[in-house]
C-alpha positions in Angstrom: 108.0 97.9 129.4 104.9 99.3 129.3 102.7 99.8 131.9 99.7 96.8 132.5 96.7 97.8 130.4 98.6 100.5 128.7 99.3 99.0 124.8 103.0 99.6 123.4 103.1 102.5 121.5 103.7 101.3 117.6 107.1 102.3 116.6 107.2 104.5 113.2 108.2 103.7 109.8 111.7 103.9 108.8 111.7 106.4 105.8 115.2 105.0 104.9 114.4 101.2 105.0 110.9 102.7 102.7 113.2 104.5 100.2 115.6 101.1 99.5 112.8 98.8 99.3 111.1 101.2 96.6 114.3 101.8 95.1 114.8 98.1 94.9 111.6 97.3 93.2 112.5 100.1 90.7 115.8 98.8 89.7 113.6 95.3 89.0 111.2 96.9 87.4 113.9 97.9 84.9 115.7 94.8 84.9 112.7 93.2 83.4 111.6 95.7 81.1 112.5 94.5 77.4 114.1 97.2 75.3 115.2 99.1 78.2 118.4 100.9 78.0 118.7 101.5 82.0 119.2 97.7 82.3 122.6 98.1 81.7 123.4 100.5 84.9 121.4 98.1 87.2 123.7 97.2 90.1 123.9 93.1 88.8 125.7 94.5 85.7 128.5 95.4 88.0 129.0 92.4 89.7 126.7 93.1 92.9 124.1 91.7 94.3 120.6 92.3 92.3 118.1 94.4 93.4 116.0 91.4 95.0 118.8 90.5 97.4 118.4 94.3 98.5 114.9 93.9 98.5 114.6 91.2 101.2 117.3 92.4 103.1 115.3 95.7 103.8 112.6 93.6 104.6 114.2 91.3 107.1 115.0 94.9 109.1 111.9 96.1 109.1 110.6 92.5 110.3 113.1 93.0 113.0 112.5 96.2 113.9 108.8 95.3 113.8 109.4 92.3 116.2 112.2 92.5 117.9 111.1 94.0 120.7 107.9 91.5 121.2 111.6 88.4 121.5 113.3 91.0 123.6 110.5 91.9 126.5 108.4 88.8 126.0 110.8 85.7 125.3 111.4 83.5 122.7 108.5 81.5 122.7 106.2 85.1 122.4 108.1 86.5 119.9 108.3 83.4 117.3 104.4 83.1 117.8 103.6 86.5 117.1 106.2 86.0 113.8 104.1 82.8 113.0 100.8 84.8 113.5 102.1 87.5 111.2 103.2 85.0 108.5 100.1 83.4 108.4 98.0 86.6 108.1 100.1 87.5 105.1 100.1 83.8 103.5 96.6 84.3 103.7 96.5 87.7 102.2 98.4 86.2 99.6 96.1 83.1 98.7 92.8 85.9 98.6 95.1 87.9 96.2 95.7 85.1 93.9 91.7 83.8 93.5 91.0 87.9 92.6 93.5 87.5 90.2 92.3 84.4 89.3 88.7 85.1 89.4 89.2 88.7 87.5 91.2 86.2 84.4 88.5 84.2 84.1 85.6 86.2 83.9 87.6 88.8 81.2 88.6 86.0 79.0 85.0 84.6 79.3 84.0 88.7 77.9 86.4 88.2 75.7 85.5 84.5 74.1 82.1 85.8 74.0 82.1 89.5 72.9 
């Protein structure tokens, strides 16, 4: 623990976990690319799991790396509201990306209706 007024020091990335999760979204990347003669060495072809399973378990171990330390010095009840607090920063992360998106569709097929 950390002394009072002194913040935790912020653990560093895992390179490794980094390099699977990029690796992941490659191999998907190429499993959905039409015409693309890599699909057939992607690891689903051999009766593995697909790269998304890989993707999100990566991710779990960086949430827990992330967090396990807030359940192990600070209790349950801590811990799952500093997951909760997370989730909903990214839910709403994710609802500001989609009305860009959104917003960005709209005014180019309004250009290109009119132009």
């Amino acid at each position: 623990m950390s002394p009072a007024g002194t913040p935790p020091r912020a653990r560093p990335r895992d390179p490794r976990l980094d390099f699977f999760r990029g690796l992941a979204m490659f191999i998907i990347v190429m499993a959905h690319t039409p015409g693309n003669v890599w699909t057939l060495w992607i690891p689903a072809r051999f009766g593995f799991s697909d790269a998304a399973e890989i993707f999100v378990f990566c991710s779990g171990m960086a949430s827990a790396i992330a967090f396990g330390g807030t359940f192990a010095s600070r209790g349950w009840i801590l811990g799952a509201v500093r997951t909760l607090f997370r989730v909903w920063q990214v839910y709403w992360a994710h609802i500001g990306a989609f009305l860009v998106t959104a917003a960005l569709m709209a005014v180019l097929t309004a250009a290109e209706v009119t132009g």
